[in-house]
C-alpha positions as a Python dict, from the first residue, in 0.01 Angstrom:
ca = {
    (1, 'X'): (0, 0, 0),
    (2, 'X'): (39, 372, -23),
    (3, 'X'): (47, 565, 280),
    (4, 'X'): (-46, 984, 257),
    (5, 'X'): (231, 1232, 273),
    (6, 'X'): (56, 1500, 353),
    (7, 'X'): (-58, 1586, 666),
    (8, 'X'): (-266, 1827, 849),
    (9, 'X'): (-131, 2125, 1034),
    (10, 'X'): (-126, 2098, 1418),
    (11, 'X'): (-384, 2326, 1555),
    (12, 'X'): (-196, 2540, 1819),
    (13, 'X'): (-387, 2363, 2124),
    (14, 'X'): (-243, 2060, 2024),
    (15, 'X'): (98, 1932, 2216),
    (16, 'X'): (413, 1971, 2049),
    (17, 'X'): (576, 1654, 1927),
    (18, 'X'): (872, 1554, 2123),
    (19, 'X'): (1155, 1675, 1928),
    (20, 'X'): (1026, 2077, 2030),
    (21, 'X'): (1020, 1976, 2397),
    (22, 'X'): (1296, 2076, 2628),
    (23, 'X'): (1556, 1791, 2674),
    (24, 'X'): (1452, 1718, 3018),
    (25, 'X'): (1556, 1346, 3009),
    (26, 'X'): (1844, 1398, 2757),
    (27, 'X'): (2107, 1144, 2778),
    (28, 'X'): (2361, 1377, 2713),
    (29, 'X'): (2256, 1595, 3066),
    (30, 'X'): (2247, 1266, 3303),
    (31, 'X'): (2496, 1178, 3510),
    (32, 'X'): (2739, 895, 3421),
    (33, 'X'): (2927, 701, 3579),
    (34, 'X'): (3243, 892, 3651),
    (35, 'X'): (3004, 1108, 3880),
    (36, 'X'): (2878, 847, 4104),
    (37, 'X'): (3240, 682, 4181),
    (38, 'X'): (3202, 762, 4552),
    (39, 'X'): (2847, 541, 4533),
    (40, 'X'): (3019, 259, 4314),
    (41, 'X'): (3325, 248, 4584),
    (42, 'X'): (3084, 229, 4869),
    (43, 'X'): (2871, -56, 4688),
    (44, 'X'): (3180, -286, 4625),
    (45, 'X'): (3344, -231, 4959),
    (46, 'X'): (2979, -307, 5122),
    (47, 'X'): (2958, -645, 4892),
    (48, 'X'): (3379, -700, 5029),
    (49, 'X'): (3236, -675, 5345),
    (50, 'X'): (2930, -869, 5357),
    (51, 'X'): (3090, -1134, 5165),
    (52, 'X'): (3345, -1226, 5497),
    (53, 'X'): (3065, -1167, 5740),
    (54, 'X'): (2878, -1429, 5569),
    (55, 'X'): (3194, -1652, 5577),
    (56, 'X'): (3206, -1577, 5954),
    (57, 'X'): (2834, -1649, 5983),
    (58, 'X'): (2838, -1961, 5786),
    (59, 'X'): (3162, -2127, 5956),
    (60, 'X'): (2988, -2053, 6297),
    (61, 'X'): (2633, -2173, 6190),
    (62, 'X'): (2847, -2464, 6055),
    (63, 'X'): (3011, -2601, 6398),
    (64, 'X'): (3297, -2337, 6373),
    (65, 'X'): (3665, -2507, 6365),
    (66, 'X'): (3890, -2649, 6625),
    (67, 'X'): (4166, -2527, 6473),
    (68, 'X'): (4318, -2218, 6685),
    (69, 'X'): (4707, -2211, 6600),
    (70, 'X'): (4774, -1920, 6864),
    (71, 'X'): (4613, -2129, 7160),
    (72, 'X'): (4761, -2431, 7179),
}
């Protein structure tokens, strides 16, 4: 199967193909990671601190615990 090598040229209403655009949504221009380390520090201490609440909510949803070593 033979497939034409030729084509037509693009009239001048017709849209450029993508590799004339502007890079507007070049990887190269996004941000990476190293820019967002104040949002990745704030998601992991967020998790840190959910992660104990829950222990605290779960223990107390569970019956809590008798055992109180400074009150006895």
């Amino acid at each position: 199967m033979t497939v034409p090598v030729d084509h037509p040229t693009p009239a001048p209403e017709d849209p450029k193909p993508a590799a004339d655009h502007e890079a507007e949504d070049d990887y190269s221009t996004r941000p990476g990671i190293e820019d967002r380390t104040l949002l990745l520090a704030g998601v992991v201490i967020a998790f840190i601190v959910l992660a104990f609440v829950g222990m605290f909510v779960l223990t107390a949803l569970g019956g809590g615990t008798d055992y109180v070593p400074w009150g006895e």
